[in-house]
N, C-alpha and C positions, 0 to 999 in steps of 0.2 A: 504494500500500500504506500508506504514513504519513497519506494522507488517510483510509484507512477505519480506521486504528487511531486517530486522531484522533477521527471521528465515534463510534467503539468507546468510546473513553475518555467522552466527553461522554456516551454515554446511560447507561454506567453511573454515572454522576456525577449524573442526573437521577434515578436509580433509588435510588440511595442514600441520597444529601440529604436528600429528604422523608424517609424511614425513619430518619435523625438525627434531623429533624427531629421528626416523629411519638416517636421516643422520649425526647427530651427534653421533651416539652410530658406523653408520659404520665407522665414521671421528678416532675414537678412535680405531679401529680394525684394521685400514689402517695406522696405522703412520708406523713412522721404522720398530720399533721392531717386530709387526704384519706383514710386509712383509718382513725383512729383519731377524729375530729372534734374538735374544739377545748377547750382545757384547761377551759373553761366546760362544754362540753357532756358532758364526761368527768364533772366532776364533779356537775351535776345529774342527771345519769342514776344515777352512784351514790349520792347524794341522795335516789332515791325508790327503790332497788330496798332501802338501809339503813333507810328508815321504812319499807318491810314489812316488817323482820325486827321490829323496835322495836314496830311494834304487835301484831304475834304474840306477842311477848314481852308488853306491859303486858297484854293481853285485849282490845286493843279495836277490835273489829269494824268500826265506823263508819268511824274513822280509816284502818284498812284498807283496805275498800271504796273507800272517796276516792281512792285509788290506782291505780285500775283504770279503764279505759273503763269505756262502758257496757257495750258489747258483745265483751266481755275474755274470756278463755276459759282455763280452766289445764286442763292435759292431761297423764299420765302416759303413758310409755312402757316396760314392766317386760314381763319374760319368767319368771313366777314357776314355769313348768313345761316350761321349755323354747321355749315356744310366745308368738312377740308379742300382748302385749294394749295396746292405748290405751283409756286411760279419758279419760272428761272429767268433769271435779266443777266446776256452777255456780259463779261467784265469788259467787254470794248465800248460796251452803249454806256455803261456805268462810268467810267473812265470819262466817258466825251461828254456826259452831262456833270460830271466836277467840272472839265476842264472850260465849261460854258456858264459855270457858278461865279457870281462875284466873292472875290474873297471875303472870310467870315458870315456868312451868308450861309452857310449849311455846319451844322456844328451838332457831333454825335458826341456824348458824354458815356461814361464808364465806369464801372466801380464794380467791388466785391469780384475781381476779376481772379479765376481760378484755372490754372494752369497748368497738366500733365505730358509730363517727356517721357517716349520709350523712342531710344534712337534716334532717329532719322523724324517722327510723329510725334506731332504735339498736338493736344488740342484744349479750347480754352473756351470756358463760359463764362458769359459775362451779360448783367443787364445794360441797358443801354437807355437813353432818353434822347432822342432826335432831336433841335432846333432847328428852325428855318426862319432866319430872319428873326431872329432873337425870342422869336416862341414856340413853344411846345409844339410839337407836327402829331409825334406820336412813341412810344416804346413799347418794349417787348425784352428778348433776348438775343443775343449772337450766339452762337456756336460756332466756334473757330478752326479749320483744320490747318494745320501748316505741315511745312515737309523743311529737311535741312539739305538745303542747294549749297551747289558750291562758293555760290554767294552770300551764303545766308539763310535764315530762314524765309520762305514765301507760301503766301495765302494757296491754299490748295483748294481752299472751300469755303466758305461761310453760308450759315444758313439763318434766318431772324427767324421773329415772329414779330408781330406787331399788330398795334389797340392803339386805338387814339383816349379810352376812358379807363379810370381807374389808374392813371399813372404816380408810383408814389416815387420819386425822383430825390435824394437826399440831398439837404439845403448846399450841403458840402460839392454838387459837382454841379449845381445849377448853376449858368451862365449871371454875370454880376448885371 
């Protein structure tokens, strides 16, 4: 009997170990930097997703554009009558109507922006509040995909949502 509680003890001892072990090695793939990617990469990501507000703001399309792949996509997700719609708006018509905005004149604000790196993929969610012309247009949220070019980070995707009611916009990123 003490030989078979012996043997008993040992394979759950074999059973468990690895499953320590297994969750210690995932414990160390899951800390920050494994879901959040490295203070470097945190900050260059925010880097390029703030020089598209920046040149939404000055008017300038080009600088924009720069931002994006090539084959970049921005897509809305809005239920204006109940009913889901995705739209997609080229990044080239999106680009030429900044670069047709008076500066200051279109201005997306940001905060509580949240940021994960694995490699080459980052993606970031963030609310947003739109101005136009110094007032409320409308918000929603972004969702942000980017990719690590040999340039840099660049927009691979964004996708919104957007309401023009019930926007709670904190006093801290509202335009002065």
């Amino acid at each position: 009997m003490k030989r078979l509680l012996s043997s008993a003890a040992v394979a759950v001892s074999l059973l468990v170990l690895p499953a320590e072990a297994q969750h210690a090695d995932h414990a160390t793939h899951t800390g920050h930097e494994a879901m959040h990617g490295s203070d470097a990469d945190q900050v260059a990501v925010r880097a390029t997703i703030d020089a598209l507000f920046d040149a939404m703001r000055a008017g300038d399309g080009e600088a924009l554009r720069s931002l994006f792949m090539d084959n970049a996509r921005l897509m809305s997700a809005v239920k204006p009558d109940g009913q889901l719609q995705v739209r997609q708006t080229p990044v080239d018509q999106f680009a030429g109507g900044v670069a047709g905005a008076s500066p200051g004149s279109l201005d997306e604000r940001i905060w509580d922006v949240m940021i994960h790196v694995d490699g080459p993929l980052a993606t970031a969610w963030t609310p947003y509040a739109f101005y136009h012309n110094g007032q409320l247009s409308h918000c929603g949220v972004n969702a942000f995909q980017l990719v690590s070019a040999e340039d840099g980070w660049r927009i691979l995707q964004i996708t919104d949502t957007r309401q023009r009611d019930g926007c709670e916009v904190p006093e801290a990123v509202r335009p002065n």
